[in-house]
Each structure stands twice: as structure tokens, then as C-alpha cells.
LUMMILO-664521 format. One record per residue (C-alpha): residue in one letter; residue number from 1; z, y, x. Coordinates in Angstrom, 2 decimals. Layout:
% LUMMILO-664521
+------+-----+---------+---------+---------+
| code | pos |       z |       y |       x |
+------+-----+---------+---------+---------+
|    A | NUM |       Z |       Y |       X |
...
+------+-----+---------+---------+---------+
% end
This chain:
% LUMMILO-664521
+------+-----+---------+---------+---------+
| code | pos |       z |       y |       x |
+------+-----+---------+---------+---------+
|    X |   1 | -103.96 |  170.35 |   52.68 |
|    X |   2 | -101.68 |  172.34 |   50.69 |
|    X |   3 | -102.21 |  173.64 |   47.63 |
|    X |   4 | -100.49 |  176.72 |   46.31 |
|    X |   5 |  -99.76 |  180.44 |   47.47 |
|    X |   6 |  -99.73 |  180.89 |   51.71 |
|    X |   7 |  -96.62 |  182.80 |   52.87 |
|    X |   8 |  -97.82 |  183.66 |   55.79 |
|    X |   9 | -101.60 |  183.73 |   57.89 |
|    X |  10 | -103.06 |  180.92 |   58.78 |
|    X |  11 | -103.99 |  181.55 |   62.19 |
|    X |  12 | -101.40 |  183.63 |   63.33 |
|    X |  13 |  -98.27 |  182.99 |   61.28 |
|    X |  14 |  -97.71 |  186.56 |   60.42 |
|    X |  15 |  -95.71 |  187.54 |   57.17 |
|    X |  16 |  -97.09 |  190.50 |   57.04 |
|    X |  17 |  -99.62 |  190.01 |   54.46 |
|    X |  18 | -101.05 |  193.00 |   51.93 |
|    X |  19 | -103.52 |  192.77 |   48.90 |
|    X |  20 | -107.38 |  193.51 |   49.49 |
|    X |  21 | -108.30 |  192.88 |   46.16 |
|    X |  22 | -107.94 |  190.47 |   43.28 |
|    X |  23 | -110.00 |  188.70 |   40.70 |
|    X |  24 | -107.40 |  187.20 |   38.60 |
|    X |  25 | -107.35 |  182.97 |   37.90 |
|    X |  26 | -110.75 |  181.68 |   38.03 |
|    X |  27 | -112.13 |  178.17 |   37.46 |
|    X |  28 | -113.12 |  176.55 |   40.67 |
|    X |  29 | -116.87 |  176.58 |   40.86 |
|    X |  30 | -118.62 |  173.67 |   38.97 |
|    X |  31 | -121.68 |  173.06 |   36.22 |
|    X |  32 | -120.11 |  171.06 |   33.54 |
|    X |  33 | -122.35 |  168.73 |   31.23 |
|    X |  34 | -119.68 |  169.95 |   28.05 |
|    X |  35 | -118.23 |  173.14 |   27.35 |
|    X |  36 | -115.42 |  172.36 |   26.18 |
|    X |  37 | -114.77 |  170.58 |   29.94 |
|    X |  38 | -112.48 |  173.51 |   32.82 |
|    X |  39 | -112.04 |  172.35 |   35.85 |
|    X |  40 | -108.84 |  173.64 |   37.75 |
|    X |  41 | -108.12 |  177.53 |   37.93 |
|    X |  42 | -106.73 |  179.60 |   40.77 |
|    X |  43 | -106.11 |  182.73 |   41.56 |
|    X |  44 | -108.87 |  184.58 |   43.89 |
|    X |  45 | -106.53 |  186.93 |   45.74 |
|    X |  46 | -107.55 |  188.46 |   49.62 |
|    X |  47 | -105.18 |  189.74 |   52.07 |
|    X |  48 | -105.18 |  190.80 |   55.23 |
|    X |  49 | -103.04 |  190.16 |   58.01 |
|    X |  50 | -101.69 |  193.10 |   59.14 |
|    X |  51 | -100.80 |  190.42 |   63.05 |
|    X |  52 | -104.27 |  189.50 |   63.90 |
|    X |  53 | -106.82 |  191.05 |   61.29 |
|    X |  54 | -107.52 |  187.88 |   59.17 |
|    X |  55 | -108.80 |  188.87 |   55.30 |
|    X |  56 | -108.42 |  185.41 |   53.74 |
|    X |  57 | -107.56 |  183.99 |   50.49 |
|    X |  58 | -103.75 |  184.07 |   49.22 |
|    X |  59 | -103.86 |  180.49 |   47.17 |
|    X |  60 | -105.05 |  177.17 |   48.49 |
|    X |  61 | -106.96 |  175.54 |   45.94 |
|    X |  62 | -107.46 |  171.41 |   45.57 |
|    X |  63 | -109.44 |  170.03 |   48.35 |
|    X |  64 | -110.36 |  167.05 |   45.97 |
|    X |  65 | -111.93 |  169.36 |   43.56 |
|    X |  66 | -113.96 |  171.24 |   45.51 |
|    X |  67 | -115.16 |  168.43 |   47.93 |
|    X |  68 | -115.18 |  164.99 |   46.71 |
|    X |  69 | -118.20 |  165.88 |   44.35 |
|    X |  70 | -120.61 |  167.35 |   46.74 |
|    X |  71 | -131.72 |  178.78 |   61.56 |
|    X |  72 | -130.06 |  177.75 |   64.12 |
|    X |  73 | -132.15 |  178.32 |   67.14 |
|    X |  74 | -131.48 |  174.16 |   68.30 |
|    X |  75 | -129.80 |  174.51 |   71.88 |
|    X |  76 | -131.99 |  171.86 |   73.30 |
|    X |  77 | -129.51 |  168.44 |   74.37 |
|    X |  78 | -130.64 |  166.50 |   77.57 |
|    X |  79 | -131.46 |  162.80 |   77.07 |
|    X |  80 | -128.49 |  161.03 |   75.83 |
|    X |  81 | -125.79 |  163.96 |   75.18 |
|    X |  82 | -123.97 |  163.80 |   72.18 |
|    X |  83 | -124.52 |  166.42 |   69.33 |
|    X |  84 | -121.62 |  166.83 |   66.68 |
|    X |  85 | -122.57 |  169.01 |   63.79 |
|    X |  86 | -119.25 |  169.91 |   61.54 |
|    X |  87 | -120.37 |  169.66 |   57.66 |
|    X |  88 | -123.24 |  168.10 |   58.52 |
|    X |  89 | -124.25 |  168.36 |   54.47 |
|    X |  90 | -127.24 |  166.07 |   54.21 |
|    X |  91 | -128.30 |  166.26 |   57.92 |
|    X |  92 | -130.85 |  169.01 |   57.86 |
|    X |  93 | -129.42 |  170.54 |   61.30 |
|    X |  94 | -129.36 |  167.15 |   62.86 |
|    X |  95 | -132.74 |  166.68 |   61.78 |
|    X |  96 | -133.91 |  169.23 |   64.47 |
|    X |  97 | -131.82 |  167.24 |   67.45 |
|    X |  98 | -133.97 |  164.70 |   69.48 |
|    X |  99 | -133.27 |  161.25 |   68.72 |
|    X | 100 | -132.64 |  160.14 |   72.44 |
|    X | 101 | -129.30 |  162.51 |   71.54 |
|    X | 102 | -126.16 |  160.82 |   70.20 |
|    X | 103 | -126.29 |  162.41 |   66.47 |
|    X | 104 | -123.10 |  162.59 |   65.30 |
|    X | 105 | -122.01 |  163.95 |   61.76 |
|    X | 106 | -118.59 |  165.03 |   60.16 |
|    X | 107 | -119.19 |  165.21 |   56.56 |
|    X | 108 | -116.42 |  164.70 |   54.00 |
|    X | 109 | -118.24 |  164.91 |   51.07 |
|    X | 110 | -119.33 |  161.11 |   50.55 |
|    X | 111 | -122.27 |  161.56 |   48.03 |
|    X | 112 | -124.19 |  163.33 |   51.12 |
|    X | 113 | -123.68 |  160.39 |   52.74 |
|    X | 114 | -126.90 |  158.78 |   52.24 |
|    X | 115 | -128.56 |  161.37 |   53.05 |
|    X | 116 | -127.27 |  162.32 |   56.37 |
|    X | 117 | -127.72 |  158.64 |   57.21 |
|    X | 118 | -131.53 |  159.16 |   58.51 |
|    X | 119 | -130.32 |  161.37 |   61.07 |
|    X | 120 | -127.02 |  160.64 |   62.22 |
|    X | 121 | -126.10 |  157.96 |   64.60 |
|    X | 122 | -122.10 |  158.13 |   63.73 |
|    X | 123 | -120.75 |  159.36 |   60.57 |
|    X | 124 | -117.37 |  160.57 |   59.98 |
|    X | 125 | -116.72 |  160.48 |   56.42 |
|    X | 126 | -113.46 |  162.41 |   56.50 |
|    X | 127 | -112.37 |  166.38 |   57.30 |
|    X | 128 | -113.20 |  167.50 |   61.03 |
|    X | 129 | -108.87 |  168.16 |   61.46 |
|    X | 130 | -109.10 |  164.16 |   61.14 |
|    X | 131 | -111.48 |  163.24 |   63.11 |
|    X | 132 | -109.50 |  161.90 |   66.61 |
|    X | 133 | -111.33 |  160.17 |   69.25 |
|    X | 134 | -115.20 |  160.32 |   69.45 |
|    X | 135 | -117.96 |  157.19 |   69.73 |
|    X | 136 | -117.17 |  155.34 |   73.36 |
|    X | 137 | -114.45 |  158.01 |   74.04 |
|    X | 138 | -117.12 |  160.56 |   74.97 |
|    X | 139 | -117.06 |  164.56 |   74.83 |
|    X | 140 | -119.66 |  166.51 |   73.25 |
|    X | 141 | -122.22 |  168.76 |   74.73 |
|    X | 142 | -122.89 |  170.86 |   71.91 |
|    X | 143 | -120.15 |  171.27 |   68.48 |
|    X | 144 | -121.90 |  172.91 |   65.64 |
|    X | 145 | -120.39 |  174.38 |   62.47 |
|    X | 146 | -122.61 |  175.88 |   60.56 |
|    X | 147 | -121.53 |  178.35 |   57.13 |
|    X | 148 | -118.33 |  176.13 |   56.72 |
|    X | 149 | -115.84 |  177.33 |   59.43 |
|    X | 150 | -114.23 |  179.66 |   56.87 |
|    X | 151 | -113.39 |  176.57 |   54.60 |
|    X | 152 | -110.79 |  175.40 |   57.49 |
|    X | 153 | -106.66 |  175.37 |   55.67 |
|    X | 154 | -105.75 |  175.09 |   59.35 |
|    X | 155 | -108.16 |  177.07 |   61.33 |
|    X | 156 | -105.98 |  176.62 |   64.55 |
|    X | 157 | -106.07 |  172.87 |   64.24 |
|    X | 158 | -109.43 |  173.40 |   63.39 |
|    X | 159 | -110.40 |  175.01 |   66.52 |
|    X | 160 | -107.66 |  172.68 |   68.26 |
|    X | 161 | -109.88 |  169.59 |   67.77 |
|    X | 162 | -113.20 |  171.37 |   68.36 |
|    X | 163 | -111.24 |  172.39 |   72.40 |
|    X | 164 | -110.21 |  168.71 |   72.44 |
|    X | 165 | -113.96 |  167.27 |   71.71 |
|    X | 166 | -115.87 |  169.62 |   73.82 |
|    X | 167 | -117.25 |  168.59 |   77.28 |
|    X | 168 | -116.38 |  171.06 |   80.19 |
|    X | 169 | -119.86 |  172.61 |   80.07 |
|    X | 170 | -120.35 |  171.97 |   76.58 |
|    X | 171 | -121.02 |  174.85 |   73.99 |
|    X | 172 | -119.51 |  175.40 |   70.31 |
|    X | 173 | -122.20 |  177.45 |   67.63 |
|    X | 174 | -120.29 |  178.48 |   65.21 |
|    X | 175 | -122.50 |  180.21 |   62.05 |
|    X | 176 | -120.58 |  181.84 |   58.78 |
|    X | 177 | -120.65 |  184.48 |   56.52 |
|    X | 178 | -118.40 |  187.50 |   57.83 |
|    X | 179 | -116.14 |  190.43 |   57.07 |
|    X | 180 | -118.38 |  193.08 |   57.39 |
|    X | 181 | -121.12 |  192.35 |   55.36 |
|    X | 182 | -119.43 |  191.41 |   52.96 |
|    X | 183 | -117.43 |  194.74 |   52.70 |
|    X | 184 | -120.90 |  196.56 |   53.47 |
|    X | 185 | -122.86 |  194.53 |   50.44 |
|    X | 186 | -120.04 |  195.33 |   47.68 |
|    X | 187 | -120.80 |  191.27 |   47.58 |
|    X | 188 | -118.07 |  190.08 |   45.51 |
|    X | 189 | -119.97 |  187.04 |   44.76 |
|    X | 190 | -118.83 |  185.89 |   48.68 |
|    X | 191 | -115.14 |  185.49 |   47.41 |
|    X | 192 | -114.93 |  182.00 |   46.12 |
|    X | 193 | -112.01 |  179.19 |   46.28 |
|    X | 194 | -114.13 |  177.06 |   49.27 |
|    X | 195 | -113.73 |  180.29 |   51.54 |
|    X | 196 | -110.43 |  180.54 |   52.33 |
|    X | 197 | -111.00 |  182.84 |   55.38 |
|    X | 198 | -113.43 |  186.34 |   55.69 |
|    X | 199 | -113.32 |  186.89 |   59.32 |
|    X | 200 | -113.80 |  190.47 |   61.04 |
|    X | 201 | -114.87 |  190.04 |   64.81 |
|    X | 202 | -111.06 |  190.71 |   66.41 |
|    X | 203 | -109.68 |  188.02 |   64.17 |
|    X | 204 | -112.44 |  185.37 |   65.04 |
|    X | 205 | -111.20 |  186.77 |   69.16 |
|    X | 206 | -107.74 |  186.44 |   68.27 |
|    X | 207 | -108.11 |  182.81 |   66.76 |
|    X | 208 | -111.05 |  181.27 |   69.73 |
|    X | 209 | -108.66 |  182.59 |   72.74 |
|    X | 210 | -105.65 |  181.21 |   71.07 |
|    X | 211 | -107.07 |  178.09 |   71.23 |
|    X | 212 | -108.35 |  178.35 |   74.25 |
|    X | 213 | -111.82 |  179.07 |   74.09 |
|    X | 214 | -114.05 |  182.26 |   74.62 |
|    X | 215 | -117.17 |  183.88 |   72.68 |
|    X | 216 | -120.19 |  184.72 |   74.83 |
|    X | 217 | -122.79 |  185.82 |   72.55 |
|    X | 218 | -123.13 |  187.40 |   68.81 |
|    X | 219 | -125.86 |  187.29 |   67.20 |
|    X | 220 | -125.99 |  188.74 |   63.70 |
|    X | 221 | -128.64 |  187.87 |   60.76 |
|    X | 222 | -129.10 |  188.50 |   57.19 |
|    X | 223 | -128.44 |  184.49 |   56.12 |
|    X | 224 | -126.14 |  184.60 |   52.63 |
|    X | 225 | -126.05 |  188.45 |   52.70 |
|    X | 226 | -125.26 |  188.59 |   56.57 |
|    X | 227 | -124.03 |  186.29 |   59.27 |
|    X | 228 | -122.45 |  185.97 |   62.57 |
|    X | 229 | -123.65 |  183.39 |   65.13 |
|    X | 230 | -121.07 |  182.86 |   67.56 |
|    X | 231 | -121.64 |  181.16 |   70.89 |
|    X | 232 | -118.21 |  179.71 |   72.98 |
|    X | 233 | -116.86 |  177.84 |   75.88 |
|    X | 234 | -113.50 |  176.77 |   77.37 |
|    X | 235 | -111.54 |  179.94 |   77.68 |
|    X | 236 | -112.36 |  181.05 |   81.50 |
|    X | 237 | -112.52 |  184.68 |   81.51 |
|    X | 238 | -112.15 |  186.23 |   78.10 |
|    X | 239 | -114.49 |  186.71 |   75.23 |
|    X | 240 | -117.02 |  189.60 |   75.16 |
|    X | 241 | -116.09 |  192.99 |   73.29 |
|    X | 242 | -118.34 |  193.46 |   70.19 |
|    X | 243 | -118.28 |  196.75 |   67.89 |
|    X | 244 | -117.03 |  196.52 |   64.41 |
|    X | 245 | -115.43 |  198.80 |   62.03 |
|    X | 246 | -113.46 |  197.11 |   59.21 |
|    X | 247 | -110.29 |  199.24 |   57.75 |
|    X | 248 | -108.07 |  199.73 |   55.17 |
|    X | 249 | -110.89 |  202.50 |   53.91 |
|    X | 250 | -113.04 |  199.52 |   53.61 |
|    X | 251 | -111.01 |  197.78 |   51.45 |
|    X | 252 | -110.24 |  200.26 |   49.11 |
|    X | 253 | -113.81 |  201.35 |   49.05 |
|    X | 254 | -114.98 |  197.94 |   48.31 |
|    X | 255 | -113.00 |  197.38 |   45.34 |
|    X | 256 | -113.91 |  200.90 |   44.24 |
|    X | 257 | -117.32 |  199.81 |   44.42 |
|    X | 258 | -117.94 |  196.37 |   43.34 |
|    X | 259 | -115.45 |  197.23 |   39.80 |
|    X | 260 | -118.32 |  200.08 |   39.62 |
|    X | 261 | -121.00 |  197.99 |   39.80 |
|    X | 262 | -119.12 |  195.43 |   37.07 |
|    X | 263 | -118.48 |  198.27 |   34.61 |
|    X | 264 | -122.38 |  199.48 |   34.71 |
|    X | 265 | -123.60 |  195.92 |   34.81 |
|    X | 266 | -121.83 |  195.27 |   31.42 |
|    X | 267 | -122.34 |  198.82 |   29.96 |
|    X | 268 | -126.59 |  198.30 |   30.52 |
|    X | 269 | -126.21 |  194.74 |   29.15 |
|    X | 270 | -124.41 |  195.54 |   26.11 |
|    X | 271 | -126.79 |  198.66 |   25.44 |
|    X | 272 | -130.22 |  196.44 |   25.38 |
|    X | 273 | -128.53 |  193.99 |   23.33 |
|    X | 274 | -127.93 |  196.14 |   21.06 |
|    X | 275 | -131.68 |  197.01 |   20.81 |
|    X | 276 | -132.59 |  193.98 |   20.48 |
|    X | 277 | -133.28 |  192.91 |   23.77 |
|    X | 278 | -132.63 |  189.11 |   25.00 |
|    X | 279 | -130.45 |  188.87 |   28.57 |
|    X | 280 | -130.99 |  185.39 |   30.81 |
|    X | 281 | -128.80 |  185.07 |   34.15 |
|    X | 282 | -131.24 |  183.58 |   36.85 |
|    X | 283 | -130.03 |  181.19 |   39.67 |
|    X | 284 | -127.44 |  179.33 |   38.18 |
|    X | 285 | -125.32 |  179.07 |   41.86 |
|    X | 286 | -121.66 |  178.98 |   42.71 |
|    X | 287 | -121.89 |  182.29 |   43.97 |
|    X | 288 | -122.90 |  183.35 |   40.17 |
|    X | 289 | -119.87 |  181.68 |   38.48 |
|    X | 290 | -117.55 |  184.39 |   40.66 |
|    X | 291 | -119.50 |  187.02 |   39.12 |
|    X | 292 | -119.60 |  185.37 |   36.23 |
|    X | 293 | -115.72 |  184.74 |   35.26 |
|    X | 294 | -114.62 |  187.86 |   36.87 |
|    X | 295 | -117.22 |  190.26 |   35.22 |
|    X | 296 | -116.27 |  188.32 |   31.57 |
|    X | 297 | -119.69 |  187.82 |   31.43 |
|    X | 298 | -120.40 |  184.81 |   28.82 |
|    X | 299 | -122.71 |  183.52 |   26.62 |
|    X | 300 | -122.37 |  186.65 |   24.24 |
|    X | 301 | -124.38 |  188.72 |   27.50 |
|    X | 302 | -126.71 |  185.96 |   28.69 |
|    X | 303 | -128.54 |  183.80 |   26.33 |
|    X | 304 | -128.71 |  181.17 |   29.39 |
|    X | 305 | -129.69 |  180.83 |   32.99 |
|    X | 306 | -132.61 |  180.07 |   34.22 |
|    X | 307 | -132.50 |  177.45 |   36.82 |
|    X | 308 | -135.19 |  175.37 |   38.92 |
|    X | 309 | -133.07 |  172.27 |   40.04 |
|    X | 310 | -132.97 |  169.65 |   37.13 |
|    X | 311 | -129.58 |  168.14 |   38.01 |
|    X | 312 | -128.14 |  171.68 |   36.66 |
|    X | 313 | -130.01 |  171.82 |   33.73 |
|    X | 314 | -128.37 |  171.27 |   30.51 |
|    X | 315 | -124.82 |  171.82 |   31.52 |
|    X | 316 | -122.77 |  175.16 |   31.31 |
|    X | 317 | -121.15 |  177.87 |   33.44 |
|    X | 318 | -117.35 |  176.84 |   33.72 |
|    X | 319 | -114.74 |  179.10 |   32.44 |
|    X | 320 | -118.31 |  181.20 |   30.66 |
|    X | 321 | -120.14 |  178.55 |   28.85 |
|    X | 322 | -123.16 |  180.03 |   29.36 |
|    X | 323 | -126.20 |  177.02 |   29.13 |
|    X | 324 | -128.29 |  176.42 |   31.82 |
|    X | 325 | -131.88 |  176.01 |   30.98 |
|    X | 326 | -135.34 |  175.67 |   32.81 |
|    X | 327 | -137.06 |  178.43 |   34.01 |
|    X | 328 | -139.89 |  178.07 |   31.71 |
|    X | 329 | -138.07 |  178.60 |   28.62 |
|    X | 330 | -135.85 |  181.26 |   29.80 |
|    X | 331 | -139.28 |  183.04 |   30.75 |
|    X | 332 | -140.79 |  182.68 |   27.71 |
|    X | 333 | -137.73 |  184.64 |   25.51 |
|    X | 334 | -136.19 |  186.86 |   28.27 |
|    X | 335 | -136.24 |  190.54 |   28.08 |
|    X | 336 | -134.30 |  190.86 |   31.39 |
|    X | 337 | -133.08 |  188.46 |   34.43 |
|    X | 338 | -129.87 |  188.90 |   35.97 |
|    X | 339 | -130.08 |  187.68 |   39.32 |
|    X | 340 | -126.57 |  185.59 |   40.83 |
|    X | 341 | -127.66 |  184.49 |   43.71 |
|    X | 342 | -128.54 |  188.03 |   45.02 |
|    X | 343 | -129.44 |  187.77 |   48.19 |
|    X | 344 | -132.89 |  185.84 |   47.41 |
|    X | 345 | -134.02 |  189.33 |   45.05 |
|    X | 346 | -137.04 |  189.82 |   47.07 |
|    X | 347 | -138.15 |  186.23 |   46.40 |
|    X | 348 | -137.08 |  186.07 |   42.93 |
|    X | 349 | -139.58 |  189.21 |   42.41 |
|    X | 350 | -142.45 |  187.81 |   44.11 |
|    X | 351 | -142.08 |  184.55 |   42.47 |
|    X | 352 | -141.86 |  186.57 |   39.33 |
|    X | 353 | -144.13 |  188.78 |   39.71 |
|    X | 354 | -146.72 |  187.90 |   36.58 |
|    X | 355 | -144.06 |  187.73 |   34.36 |
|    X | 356 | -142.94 |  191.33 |   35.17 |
|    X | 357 | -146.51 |  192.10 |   34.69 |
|    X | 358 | -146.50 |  191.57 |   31.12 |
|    X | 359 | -142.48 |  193.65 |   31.04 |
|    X | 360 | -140.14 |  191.98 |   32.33 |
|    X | 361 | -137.54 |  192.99 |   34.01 |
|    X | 362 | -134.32 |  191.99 |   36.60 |
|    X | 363 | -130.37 |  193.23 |   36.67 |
|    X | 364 | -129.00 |  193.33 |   39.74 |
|    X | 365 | -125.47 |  194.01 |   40.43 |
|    X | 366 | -125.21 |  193.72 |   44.67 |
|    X | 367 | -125.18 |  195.83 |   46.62 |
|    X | 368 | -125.38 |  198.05 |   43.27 |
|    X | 369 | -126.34 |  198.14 |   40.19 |
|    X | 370 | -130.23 |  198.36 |   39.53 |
|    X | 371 | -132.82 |  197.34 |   37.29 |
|    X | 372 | -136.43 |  196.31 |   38.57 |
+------+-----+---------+---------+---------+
% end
């Protein structure tokens, strides 16, 4: 992979490349056990290709860095078939595929490995681009990539290898977070350095048919804010037409709005502060630390975050330095939550919902500022 500023789109080669929006350099996203500690910086720059349609980022950032460290509705396999999930994580979605399957995982990050173990047959501990020949030679029935096709450098070789691997009658799924809803949400939280690509429907076209395969079903759901589920084959007859409206209206409105939603974020903040009032983030995710680094929100805003995973607590925000803490003692002191991971509000204020009872209260800055 190559690190650096792109030149030209990745999946059709086109120069012609203009701004979306940028965030400026920001620390690629980690929870680090000193403050003092940064990982890496780059810049979080979109563009759009004005060939094919492609937003994606401008700068590559180190694959070492962001890797090294770390429903689908099951399309049933006949006895014996083999099932290749991409990013197979810790195996969840292989967990769901009947044993008398051949289970095969491509998983790059190698302290998941254990993990994915109990349910894969074959492992591939390396990037699916490097992954050549298959157990006994063999194609697969069904490919899976699920909310990590958008990480690709090299989506044609990407989508090169998935065409090589797939059996004539076999099926690709491919899941991830989209264009659209992103634009639609304000969700700036979305643009992060493991997402190098934000697909609208006519790219995603573009990029399957140049490769030779074809999409025969959409489905859309509200996973991470909003998803596509895209169902292909070998290229035969073309892939379906699907509505979508993303412009450069869009993209002008969306950095209208989510610098908006930034300025009244900080401007409530900094008013209850001044009156006293104590301000925890909640849901210390990766998501957050965009929000986080771009909006200059630090430790001088948010007192902590409260967080429910113990692995996360007692380090810091990178780039904010903003501790992490338990969720019992940021309930105990906080005045107001600010939800990061925004798309789980609903749960957050069910799961919260005595602790509102006696005043508290939650910031949310996607799809707009609010306070509930």
C-alpha cells in the first residue's frame, strides 16, 4: 500500500479530482494508555471523481497503524461449499455458516486470530489483494465482505481477486456504509483514515462491471447510520438501475451543515460550563475521536468519557487527551452526555433512562445538534 496523497481515483484512474470537504491532519484513531503518546497524523481530505463518481479519501494513511493492532441474512451453503468471509474480524459471520461448509476467513489483523479460530476452517492471515489460490484449488460459492470493502487502496484489484475466487454460480454480499447516508446524516463521524472510499450507487456500478461482475439486488438498512447490501454475480447482463441522488449540492450542503452542528455543539458546551455544569463524552469509539480532533473538543469540554469496555478504560482520546473512565463514575458527576457513537442514541437513552430521571441530560451533534 502506498502511503501519501492519490493523484488520481482509485478505481478509475481519473485526474480529475475536486475537494468535498476537509478536516485538516488528524491522528489516526487509537486509545492511548499516556497522553503524552500521538500516533501518526494525516490529513482527512474527500474528493470526488468527477470520471466515475467515487467520493474517497485524498491521503493514504499507514496500513501498519491502523491494522496490525486490531445482519446478514446467511445465504444458506449446500453441504460442503466453501464460504469465504473478507475481514472475517473474530468470526461472528462465520459463526452463522454450517459446519459441513468449508469456513474460510481472510483476516489481517493477527490478534483476532484466536478468535476466528473456532469458526474458520482456513485462515488467511494477510490482506484479501494477497490472498492467491484457495484450499485444494477450489472456487467459492458465496464471498462475503461485510463493512470493510471501503478500506480496499486498490479497489479494482480488490474486486479482481473476489472475480478470480468466485465459482460460476457463486454469489458476492458485499455490506458497507454508503454515500448517501452519510451526506443525508450530516455524519461526519463516518470520515475516518480506515475508509478510504464513500461509495454512491453509480460508482459501486462503475467499479463491479469493470471488473466484471454485476449487482442484482440492494437492499438498504440503518446499520452504522445506513447501509447498502449489495448482491453480485459474473457480469452476464448488466447490473440493475437503482435511484440515488448525490450532487455537488450535497456536498456543499453537507459541509454547511455538519460545521453548523460543530459551532452549536461547542457554543452549548462552553455556555453550561460556564454555569457550572460538568460535560462527559459517552462511547469512547473511533468514530468519536473524528469528532473529537476536528471539533477541538478536549479535555477542557469533557471531563472524560464514559465507556463500558474495560480494555479502554484508563487511557485517553489521541490528539484530545480526554480520559476514559467507567460509566459509573462518569454517571455519578455528569451534568450532560455527549454521545460519539451516535447512531446507538435510542439505546443510550433507554439504558439511561433513571439517570435522566433524576436530570440528566445528552448532547447530540448528528444528524443535528440537540439536547435530550
Amino acid at each position: 500500500m502506498k502511503e501519501g496523497a492519490i493523484t488520481k481515483c482509485r478505481v478509475c484512474g481519473s485526474r480529475e479530482l475536486s475537494e468535498v470537504v476537509s478536516l485538516g491532519e488528524l491522528h489516526i484513531n487509537a486509545f492511548v494508555g499516556d497522553p503524552s503518546h500521538k500516533t501518526a497524523s494525516s490529513p482527512l481530505t474527500l474528493v470526488h471523481c468527477g470520471g466515475c463518481d467515487l467520493v474517497q479519501l485524498k491521503h493514504t494513511a499507514d496500513f501498519r497503524v491502523l491494522y496490525t493492532d486490531l445482519s446478514l441474512a446467511i445465504a444458506k451453503p449446500a453441504s460442503g461449499d466453501l464460504f469465504l468471509d473478507i475481514g472475517a474480524n473474530d468470526g461472528t459471520l462465520l459463526s452463522f455458516v454450517p459446519s459441513s461448509s468449508l469456513r474460510v476467513g481472510v483476516e489481517p489483523a493477527q490478534n483476532l486470530i484466536p478468535e476466528l479460530k473456532r469458526y474458520a476452517d482456513v485462515i488467511y492471515g494477510v490482506a484479501w489483494e494477497d490472498v492467491h489460490i484457495l484450499p485444494e484449488n477450489r472456487k467459492a460459492k458465496i464471498i462475503t465482505a461485510i463493512s470493510m470493502f471501503y478500506d480496499s487502496e486498490d479497489p479494482n484489484r480488490f474486486m479482481q481477486n473476489v472475480k478470480r475466487h468466485l465459482a460460476p454460480d457463486g454469489v458476492f454480499i458485499a455490506q458497507m456504509m454508503t454515500l448517501r447516508p452519510m451526506l443525508e446524516h450530516n455524519d461526519v463521524s463516518n470520515i475516518c483514515h480506515e475508509h478510504l472510499e464513500y461509495y454512491s450507487y453509480r460508482a459501486l456500478r462503475h467499479l463491479f462491471e469493470r471488473n466484471g461482475l454485476e449487482i442484482f439486488r440492494v437492499t438498504e438498512n440503518n446499520i452504522n447510520g445506513g447501509s447498502y447490501r449489495l448482491f453480485s454475480r459474473h457480469l452476464a447482463s448488466g447490473s440493475i438501475q437503482y435511484p440515488e441522488d448525490v450532487g455537488e449540492e450535497e456536498f456543499i450542503r453537507f459541509r454547511n451543515a455538519i460545521e453548523k452542528n460543530r459551532d452549536d455543539t461547542i457554543a452549548f458546551m462552553r455556555s453550561e460550563i460556564a454555569r457550572g455544569k460538568i460535560i462527559y463524552g459517552y462511547g469512547a469509539s473511533t468514530k468519536g475521536n473524528t469528532i473529537l480532533q476536528w471539533s477541538k473538543i478536549d479535555s477542557s469540554l469533557l471531563a472524560g468519557i464514559a465507556e463500558k469496555h474495560p480494555e479502554k478504560i484508563g487511557k485517553f482520546t489521541v490528539g484530545t487527551n480526554i480520559p476514559i473512565v467507567s460509566e459509573a463514575m462518569a454517571r455519578a458527576k455528569a451534568d450532560y452526555f455527549y454521545i460519539l457513537p451516535w447512531g446507538f442514541t435510542n439505546a443510550f437513552l433507554e439504558k439511561e433512562k433513571e439517570w435522566r430521571l433524576k436530570g440528566g441530560k445528552f448532547i447530540v451533534s448528528i444528524p443535528e445538534f440537540r439536547v435530550l
